[in-house]
N, C-alpha and C positions, 0 to 999 in steps of 0.2 A: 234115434227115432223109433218109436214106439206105435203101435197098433192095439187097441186092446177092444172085446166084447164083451158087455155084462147084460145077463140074460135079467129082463125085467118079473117073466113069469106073468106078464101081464098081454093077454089076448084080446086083440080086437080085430075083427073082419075075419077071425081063423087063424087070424096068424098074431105074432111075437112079438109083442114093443122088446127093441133092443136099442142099448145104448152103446155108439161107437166113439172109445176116447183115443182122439192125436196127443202124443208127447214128443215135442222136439226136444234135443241136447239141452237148450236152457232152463226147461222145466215146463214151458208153456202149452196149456194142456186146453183143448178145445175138444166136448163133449156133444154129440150129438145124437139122437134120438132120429130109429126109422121112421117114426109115428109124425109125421110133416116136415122132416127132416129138421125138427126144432132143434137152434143152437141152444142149449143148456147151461153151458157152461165155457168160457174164454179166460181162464186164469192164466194172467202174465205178471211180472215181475216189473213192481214203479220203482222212479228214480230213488227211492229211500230202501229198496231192497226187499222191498213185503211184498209178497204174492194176493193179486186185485182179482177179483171178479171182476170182468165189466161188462157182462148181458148181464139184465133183469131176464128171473126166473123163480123157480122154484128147487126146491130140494129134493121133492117126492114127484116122481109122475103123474100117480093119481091126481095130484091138484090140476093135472093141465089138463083134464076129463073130467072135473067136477062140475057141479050144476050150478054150484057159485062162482068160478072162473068163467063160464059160459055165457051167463045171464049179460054181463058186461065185457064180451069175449075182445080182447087188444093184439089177440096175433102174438104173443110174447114169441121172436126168436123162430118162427115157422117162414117155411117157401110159401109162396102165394101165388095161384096158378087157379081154372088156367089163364084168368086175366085179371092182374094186379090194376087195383084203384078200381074207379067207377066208371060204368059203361053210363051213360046218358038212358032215362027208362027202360036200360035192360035190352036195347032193340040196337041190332043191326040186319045190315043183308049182306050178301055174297051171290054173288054173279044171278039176281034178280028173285033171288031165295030169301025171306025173311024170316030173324029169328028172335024168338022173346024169352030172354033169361027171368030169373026171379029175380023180384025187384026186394033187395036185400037192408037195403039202407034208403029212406022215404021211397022213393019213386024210380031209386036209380040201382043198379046192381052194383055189388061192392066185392070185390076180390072175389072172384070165381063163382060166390052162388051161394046157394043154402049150407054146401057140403064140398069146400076147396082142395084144391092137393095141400093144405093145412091138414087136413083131419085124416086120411090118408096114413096108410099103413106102406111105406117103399118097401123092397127087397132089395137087401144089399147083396151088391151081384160083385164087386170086387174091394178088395184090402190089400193094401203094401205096407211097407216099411223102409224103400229104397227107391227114388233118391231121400223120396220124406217120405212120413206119416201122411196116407190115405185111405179115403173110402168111397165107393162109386154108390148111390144108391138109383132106383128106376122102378117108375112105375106108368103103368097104362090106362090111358082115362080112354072108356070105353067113347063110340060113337054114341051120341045123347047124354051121356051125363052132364048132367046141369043144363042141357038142352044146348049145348053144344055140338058140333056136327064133327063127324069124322074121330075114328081111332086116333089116337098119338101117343107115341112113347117119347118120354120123358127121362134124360139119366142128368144124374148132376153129382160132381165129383169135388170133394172137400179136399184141401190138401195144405198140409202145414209145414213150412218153413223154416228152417234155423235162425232165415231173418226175420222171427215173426209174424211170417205172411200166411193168411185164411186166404187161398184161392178157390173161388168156386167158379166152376166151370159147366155151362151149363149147355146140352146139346137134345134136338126133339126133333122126328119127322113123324108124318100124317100120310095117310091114305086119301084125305078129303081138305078141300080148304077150307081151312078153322083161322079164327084167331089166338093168338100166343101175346102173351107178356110177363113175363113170370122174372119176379123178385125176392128177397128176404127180407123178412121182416126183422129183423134184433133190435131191441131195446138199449140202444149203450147208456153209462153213465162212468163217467173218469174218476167220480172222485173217489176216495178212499174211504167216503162217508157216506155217499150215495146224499138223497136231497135233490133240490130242484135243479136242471143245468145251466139256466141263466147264468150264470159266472162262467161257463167255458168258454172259449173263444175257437170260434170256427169260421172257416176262409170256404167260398164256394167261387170253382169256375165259372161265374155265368151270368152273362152279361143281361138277360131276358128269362121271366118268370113268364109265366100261360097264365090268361086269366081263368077264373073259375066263378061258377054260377053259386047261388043263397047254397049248394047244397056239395059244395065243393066240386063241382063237375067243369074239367075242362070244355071251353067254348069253340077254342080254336083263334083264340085273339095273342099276340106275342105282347109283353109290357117290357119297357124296359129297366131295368133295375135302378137305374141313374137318379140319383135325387131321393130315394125309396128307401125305407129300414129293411128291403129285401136288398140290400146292393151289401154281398160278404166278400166283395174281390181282391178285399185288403186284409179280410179276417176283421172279424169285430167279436166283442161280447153279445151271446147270443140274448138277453136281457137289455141291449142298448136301445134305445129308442124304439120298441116293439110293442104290438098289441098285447096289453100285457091280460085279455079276460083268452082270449084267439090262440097268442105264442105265433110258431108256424105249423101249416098243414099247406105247403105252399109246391110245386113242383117249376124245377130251375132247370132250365135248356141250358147244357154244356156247353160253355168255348170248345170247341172242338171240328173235327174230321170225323164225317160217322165212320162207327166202325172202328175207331184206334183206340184202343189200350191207354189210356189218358187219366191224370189226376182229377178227380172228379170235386173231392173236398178234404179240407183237413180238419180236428178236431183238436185243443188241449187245454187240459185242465192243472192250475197249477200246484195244487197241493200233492196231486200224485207224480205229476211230472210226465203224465202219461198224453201222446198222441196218437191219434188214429186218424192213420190218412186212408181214405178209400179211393181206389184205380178202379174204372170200370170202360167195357168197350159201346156202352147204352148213352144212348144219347141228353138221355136227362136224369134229374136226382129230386125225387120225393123227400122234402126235409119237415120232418113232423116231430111233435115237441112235448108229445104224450098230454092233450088238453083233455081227454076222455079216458086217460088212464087212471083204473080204480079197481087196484085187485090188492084183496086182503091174506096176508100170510103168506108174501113171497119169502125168499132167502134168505134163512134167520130171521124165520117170523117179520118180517119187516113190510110193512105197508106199501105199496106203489100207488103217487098220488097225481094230479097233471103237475106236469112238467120236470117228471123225476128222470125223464130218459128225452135222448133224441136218435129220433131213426132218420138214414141216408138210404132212401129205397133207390137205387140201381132200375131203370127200366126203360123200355118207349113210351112214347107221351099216350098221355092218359086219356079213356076216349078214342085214343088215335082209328077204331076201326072206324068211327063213322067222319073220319075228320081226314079227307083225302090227302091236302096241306102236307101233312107231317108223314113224316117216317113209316110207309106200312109195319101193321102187326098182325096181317094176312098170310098165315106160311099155307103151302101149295104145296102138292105129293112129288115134286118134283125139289122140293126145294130141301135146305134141311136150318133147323135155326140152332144159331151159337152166340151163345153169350160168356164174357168173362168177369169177374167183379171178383179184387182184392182187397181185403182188411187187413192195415200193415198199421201193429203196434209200435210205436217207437219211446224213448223218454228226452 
């Protein structure tokens, strides 16, 4: 198990973009960047023996700060904080207090704001090598930023496995009651050729999808999956009977116990032989299908077009601060929040 630092020489905010790489025994190497603690890079080993990339990304840094990656910005591979998906007009309250975020995306606020814990420069405040390859990083979103209330610190710990396992662990308290929902964003794609993912096949726990408004905003309505091209509880081709201009941008309530450590979804593709099953202790799964992805000169020059990736965003239900119903995403100074979510490679 390995730990390694390479110093970017690239400054923003005062401080360092650094890249922290995990190598477990097998060779599988998971790369991550202070700078929104974007995953970079996830090379593992498919059943044919060739070592895969399977985040979309880049090769240089600079592209993840350029004005061309920005203009049509997809989150490639960043944490998304302090509130992942869309708030409904940007408006909630807290104990008779109201608050108006920027409305980011039409009318509604979309991941954290104009300036998310994406863009976000972390301190990495600890590394190991034993039992596995880790890295802690943390960072403090002041009271007001993004017109959010109350200080919060923020640590979230990477950590890599001999059984292939990305464990991210995620822990935050506050001075002030704020809202929290904080997920990653990664781009996978299984095949060895990368292209659209409609051919993989992926199984999701969840019996009930959330409806959602023209502008994707949770309403607070449960659907159930039964009968629907959103019903994956047997695993189907994600390409099977689907919107095929849409894909998915759908968010699925887990079969589950809140709170347990649970299979959330599985994913595989057959040419590489490659699965990713993701465990999470969040009560739902954002499955989105990259319909607005459009970034030129990722990895080995290669285009990202819709539907060349699918992300399994890990989080609480979306909305949830103004949607009493569901799962608070209210943390209190008394309180402290933890989250867990693993990406376990398998062939």
């Amino acid at each position: 198990m390995k730990t390694k630092q390479i110093h970017t020489g690239k400054i923003i905010d005062e401080k360092e973009v650094i890249a922290v790489e995990l190598t477990n025994d097998k060779g599988t190497l998971v790369s991550i960047y202070n700078y929104g603690t974007i995953i970079s890079k996830f090379v593992v080993q498919n059943a044919k023996g060739e070592m895969q990339d399977i985040v979309l990304g880049f090769d240089n840094f600079d592209q993840y700060v350029s004005d061309e990656y920005l203009v049509n910005y997809p989150y490639l591979g960043a944490i998304i904080g302090r509130y992942a998906n869309r708030i409904k007009n940007g408006k909630f309250s807290i104990d008779g207090v109201d608050y108006q975020l920027a409305k980011t995306n039409g009318e509604d606020c979309l991941h954290g704001g104009m300036k998310g814990f994406d863009k976000k420069i972390w301190d990495i405040v600890a590394t190991s090598e034993e039992p596995n390859a880790s890295v802690t990083f943390q960072y403090f979103s002041l009271d007001g930023e993004e017109n959010f209330p109350g200080d919060l610190a923020v640590q979230l710990t990477f950590e890599l496995t001999n059984n292939n396992e990305l464990i991210l662990t995620y822990q935050a308290d506050t001075d002030e009651a704020t809202p929290i929902n904080l997920t990653h964003h990664s781009y996978f794609n299984l095949s060895p050729t990368l292209g659209q993912v409609t051919g993989h096949v992926h199984q999701m726990n969840a019996s009930n999808y959330l409806e959602q408004d023209s502008n994707y905003v949770v309403t607070g309505k449960l659907i159930p999956v039964e009968g629907t091209y959103h019903d994956f509880r047997k695993g189907k081709i994600i390409g099977e009977n689907w919107n095929t201009e849409e894909g998915y941008d759908q968010t699925y309530v887990l079969d589950k116990t809140y709170g347990e450590l649970t299979l959330a979804s599985k994913t595989s593709e057959a040419n590489s032989g490659l699965t990713l099953s993701i465990y999470t202790t969040e009560p739902v799964a954002h499955l989105y299908t990259a319909k607005y992805l459009n970034v030129k000169n990722g990895k080995g020059n290669q285009d990202y077009n819709e539907f060349d990736a699918f992300c399994v965003e890990t989080q609480h239900h979306p909305n949830g601060i103004n949607l009493p119903q569901f799962p608070s995403t209210l943390l209190r100074p008394d309180e402290v929040y933890s989250q867990v979510t693993i990406y376990k490679v398998g062939t």
